[in-house]
Short mmCIF file of the C-alpha atoms (twelve columns), coordinates in Angstrom:
data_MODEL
# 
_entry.id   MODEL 
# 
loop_
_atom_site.group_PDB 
_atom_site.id 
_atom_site.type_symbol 
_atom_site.label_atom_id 
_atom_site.label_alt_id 
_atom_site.label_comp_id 
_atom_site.label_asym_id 
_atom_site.label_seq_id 
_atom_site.Cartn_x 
_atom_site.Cartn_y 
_atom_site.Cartn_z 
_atom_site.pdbx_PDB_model_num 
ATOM 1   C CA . UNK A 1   6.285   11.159  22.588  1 
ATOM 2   C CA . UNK A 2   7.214   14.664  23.756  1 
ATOM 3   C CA . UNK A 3   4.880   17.843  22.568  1 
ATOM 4   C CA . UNK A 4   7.671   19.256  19.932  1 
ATOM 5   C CA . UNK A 5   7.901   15.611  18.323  1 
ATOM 6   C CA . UNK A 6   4.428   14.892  18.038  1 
ATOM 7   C CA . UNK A 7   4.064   19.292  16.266  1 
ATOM 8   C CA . UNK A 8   6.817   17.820  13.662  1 
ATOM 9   C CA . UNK A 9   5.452   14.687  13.167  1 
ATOM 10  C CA . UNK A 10  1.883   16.772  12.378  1 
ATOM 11  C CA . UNK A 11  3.805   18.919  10.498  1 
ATOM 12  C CA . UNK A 12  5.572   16.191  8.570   1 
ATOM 13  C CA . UNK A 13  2.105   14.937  8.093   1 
ATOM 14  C CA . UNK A 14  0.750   18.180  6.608   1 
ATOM 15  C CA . UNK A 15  3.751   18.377  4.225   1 
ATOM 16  C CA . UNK A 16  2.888   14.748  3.045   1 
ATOM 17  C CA . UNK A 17  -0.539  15.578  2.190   1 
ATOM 18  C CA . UNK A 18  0.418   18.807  0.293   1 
ATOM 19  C CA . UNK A 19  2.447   16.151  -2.152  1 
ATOM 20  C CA . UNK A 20  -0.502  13.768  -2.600  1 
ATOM 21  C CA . UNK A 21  -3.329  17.381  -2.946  1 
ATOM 22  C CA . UNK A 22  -0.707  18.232  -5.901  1 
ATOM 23  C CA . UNK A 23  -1.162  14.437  -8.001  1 
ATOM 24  C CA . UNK A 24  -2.177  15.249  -11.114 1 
ATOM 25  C CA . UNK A 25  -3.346  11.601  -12.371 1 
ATOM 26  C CA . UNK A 26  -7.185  11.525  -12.180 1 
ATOM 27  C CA . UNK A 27  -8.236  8.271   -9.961  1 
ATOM 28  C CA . UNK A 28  -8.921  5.526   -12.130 1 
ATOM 29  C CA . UNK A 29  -9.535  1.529   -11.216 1 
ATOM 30  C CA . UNK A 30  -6.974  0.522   -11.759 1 
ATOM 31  C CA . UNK A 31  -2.744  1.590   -12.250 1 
ATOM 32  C CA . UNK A 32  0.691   0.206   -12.094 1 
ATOM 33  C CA . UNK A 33  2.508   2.088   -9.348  1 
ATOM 34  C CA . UNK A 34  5.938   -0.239  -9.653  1 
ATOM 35  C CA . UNK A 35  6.789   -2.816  -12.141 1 
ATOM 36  C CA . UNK A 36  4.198   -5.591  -11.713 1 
ATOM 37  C CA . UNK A 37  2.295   -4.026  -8.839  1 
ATOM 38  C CA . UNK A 38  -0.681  -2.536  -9.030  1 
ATOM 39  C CA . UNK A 39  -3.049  -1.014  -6.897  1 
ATOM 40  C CA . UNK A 40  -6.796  -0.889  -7.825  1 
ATOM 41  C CA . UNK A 41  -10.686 -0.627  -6.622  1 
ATOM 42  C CA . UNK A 42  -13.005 -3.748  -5.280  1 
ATOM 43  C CA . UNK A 43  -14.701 -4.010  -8.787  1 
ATOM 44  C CA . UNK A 44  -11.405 -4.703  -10.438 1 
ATOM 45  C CA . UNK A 45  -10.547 -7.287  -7.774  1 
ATOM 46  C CA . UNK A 46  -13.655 -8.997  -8.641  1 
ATOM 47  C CA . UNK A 47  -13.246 -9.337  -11.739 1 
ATOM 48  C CA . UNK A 48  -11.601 -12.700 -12.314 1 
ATOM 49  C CA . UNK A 49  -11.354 -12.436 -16.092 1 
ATOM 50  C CA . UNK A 50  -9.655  -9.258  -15.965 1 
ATOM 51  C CA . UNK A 51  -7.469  -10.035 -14.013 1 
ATOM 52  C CA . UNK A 52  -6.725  -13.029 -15.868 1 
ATOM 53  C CA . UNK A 53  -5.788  -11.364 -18.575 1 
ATOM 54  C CA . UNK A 54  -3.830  -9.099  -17.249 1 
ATOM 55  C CA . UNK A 55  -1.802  -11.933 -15.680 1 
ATOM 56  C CA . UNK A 56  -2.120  -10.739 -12.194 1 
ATOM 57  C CA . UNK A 57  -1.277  -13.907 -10.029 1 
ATOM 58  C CA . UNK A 58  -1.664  -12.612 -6.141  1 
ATOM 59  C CA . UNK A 59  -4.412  -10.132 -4.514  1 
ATOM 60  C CA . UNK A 60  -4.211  -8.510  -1.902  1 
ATOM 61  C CA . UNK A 61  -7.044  -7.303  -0.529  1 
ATOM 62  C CA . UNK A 62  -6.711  -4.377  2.304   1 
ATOM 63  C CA . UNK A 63  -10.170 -4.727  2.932   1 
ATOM 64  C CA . UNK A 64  -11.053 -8.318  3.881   1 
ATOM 65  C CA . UNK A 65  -13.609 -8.611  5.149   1 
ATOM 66  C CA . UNK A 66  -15.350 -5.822  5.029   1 
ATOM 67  C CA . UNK A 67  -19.089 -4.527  3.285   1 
ATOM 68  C CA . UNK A 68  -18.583 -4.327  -0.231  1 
ATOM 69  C CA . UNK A 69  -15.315 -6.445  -0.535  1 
ATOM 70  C CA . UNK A 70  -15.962 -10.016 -1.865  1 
ATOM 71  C CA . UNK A 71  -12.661 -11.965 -1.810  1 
ATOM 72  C CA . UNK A 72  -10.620 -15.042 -0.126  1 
ATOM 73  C CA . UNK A 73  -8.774  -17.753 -1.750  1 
ATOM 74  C CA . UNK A 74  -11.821 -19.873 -2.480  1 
ATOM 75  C CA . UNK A 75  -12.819 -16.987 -4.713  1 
ATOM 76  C CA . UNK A 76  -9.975  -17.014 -6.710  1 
ATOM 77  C CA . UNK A 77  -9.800  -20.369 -6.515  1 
ATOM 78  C CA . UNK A 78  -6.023  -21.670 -8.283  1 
ATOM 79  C CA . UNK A 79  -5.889  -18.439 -11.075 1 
ATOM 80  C CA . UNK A 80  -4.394  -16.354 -7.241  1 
ATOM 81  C CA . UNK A 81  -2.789  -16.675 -4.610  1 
ATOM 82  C CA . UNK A 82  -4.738  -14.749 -2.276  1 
ATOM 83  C CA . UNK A 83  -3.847  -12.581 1.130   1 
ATOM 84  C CA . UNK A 84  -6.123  -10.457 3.021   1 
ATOM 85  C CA . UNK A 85  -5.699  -8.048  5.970   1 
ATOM 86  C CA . UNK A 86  -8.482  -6.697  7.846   1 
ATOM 87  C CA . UNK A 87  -8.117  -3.194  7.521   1 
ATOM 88  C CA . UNK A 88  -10.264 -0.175  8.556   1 
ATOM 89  C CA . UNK A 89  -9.833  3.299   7.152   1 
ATOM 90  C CA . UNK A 90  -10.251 5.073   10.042  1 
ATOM 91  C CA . UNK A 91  -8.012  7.333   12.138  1 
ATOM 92  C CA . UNK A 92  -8.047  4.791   15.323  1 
ATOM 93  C CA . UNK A 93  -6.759  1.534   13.156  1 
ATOM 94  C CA . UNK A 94  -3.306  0.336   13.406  1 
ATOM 95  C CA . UNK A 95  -2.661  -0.594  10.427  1 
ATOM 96  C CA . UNK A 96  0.925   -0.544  11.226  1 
ATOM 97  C CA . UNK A 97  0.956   -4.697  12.024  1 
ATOM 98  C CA . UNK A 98  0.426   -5.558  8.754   1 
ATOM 99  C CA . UNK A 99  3.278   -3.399  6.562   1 
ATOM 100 C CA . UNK A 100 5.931   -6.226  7.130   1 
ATOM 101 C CA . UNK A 101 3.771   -9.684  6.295   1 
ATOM 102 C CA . UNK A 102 1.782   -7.487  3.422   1 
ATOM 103 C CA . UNK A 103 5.643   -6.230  1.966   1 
ATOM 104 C CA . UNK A 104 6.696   -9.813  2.483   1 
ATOM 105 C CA . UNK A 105 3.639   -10.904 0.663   1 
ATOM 106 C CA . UNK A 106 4.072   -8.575  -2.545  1 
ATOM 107 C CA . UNK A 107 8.233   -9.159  -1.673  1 
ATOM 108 C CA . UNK A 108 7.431   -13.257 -2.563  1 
ATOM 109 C CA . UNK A 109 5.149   -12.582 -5.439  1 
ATOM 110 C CA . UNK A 110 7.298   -9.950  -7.837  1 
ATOM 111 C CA . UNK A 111 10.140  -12.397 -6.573  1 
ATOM 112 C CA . UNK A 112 7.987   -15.975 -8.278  1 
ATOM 113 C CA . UNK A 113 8.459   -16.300 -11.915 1 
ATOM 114 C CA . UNK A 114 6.236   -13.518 -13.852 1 
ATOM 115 C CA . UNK A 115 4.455   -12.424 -10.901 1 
ATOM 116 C CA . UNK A 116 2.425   -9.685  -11.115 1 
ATOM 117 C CA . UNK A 117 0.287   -8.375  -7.708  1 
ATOM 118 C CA . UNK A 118 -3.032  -6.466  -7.195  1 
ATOM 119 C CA . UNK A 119 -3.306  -4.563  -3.649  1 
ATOM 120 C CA . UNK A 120 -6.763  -3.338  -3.498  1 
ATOM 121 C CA . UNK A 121 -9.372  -2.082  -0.972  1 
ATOM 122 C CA . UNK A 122 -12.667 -0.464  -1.602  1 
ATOM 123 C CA . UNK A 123 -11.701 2.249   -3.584  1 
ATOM 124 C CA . UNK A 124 -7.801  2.355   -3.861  1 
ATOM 125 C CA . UNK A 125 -6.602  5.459   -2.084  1 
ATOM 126 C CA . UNK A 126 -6.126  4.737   1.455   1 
ATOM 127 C CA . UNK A 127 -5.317  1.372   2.277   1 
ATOM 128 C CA . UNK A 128 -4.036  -0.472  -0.530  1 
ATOM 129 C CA . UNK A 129 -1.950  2.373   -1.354  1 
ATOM 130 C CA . UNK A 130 -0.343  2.932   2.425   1 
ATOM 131 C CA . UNK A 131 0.192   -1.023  1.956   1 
ATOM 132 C CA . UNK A 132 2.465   -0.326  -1.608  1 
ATOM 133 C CA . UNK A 133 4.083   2.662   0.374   1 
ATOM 134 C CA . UNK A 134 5.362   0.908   3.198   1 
ATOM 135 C CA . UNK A 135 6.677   -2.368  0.918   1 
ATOM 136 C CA . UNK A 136 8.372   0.403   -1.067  1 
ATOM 137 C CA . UNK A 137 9.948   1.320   2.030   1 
ATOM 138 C CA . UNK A 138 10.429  -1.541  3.602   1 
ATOM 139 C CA . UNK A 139 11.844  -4.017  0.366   1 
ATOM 140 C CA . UNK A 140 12.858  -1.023  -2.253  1 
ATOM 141 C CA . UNK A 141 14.922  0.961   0.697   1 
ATOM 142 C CA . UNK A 142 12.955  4.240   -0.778  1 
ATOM 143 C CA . UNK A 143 12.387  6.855   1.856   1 
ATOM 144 C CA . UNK A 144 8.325   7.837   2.864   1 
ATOM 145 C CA . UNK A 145 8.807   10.829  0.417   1 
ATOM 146 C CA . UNK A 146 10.438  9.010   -2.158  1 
ATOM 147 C CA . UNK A 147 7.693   6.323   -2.376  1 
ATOM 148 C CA . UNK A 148 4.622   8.532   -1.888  1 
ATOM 149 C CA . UNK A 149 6.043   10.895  -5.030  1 
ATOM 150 C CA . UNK A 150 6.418   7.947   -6.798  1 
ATOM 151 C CA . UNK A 151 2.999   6.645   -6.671  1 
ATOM 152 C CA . UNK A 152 1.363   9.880   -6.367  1 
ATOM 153 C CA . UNK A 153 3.054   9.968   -10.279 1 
ATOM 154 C CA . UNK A 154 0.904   6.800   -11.197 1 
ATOM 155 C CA . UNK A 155 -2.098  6.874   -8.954  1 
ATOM 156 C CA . UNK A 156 -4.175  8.813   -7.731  1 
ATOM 157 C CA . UNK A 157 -4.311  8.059   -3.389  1 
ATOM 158 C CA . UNK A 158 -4.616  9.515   -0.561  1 
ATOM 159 C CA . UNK A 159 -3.768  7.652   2.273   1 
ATOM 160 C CA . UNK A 160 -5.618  8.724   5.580   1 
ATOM 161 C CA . UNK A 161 -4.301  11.028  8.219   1 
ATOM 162 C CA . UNK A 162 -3.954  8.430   10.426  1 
ATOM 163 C CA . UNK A 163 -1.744  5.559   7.813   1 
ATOM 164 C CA . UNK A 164 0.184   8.676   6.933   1 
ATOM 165 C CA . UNK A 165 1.511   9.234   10.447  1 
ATOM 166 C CA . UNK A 166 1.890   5.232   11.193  1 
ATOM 167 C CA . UNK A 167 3.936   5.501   7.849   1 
ATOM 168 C CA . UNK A 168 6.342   8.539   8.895   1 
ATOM 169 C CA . UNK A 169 6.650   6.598   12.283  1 
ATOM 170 C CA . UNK A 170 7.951   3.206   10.087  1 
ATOM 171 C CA . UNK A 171 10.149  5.491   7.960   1 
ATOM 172 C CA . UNK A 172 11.647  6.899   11.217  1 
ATOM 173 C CA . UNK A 173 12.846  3.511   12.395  1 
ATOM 174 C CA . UNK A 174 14.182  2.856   8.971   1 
ATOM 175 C CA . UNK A 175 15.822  6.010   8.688   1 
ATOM 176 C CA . UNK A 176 17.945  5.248   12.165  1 
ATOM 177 C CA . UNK A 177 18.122  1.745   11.779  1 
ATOM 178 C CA . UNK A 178 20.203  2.094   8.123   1 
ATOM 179 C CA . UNK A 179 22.458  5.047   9.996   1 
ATOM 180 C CA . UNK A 180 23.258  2.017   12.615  1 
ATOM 181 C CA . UNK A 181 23.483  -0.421  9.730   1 
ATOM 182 C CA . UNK A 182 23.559  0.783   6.197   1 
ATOM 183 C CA . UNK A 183 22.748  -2.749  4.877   1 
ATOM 184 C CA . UNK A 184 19.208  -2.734  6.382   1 
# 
């Protein structure tokens, strides 16, 4: 990438995280960012009760995996269909490869009769919620902006430096690839 695309992109980047520094919704375990989504913390996704209750029939877990996150399909056992990505939240992971089968994932579930999805990672901020932010972009045709202000409304998250940029980079190829093709 040339030196003036890579200063927008940062930039771009900076802009971003001026929306999410302005949420005013104080971070709690657990919200619902779109109709039947949700993104919450590790505790909530281990709570199997809760969850039955609240009628959530797929997790998935941005963290699996990892210290602190409990969670594969045996866990849930039949109450879940279960998905888990690998995830680091750290400025060197790509966490790039896993927008399309994650927003096919969540896609499949809100598609199933009544089904209602949990995308969690350790806390809720980062991965989880760059997960929901590219399926909003991806299946719900909303632009980066568009889904990040739409969240930031409902949760509290702040996606790392790092997702943020892999993020602008997806909504880039959206952006050109619907000016090609509008019905993309």
């Amino acid at each position: 990438m040339s030196g003036l695309g890579q200063h927008q992109d940062v930039a771009f980047v900076k802009e971003l995280e001026l929306v999410l520094d302005s949420c005013q919704v104080e971070l709690t375990p657990l919200d619902e960012v779109w109709s039947n989504l949700y993104i919450g913390n590790v505790a909530i996704a281990q709570n199997r009760n809760l969850l039955h209750k609240l009628g959530i029939t797929h997790v998935l877990n941005a963290a699996h995996s990892k210290q602190g996150s409990i969670g594969d399909q045996s866990f849930y056992g039949s109450s879940c269909i279960y998905c888990g990505v690998p995830a680091d939240d750290s400025e060197c992971y790509d966490l790039s490869q896993h927008f399309r089968p994650a927003a096919d994932f969540i896609h499949k579930a809100l598609k199933s009769n009544k089904g209602k999805v949990l995308v969690h990672c350790i806390m809720g901020v980062s991965r989880s919620a760059s997960l929901v932010l590219a399926f909003l972009m991806l299946r719900r045709r909303l632009s980066l902006t568009d889904a990040l202000r739409h969240v930031a409304e409902r949760r509290a998250i702040y996606p790392n430096r790092n997702f943020l940029s892999q993020l602008l980079s997806l909504d880039t190829q959206l952006t050109h690839r619907r000016k090609l093709c509008p019905l993309l």
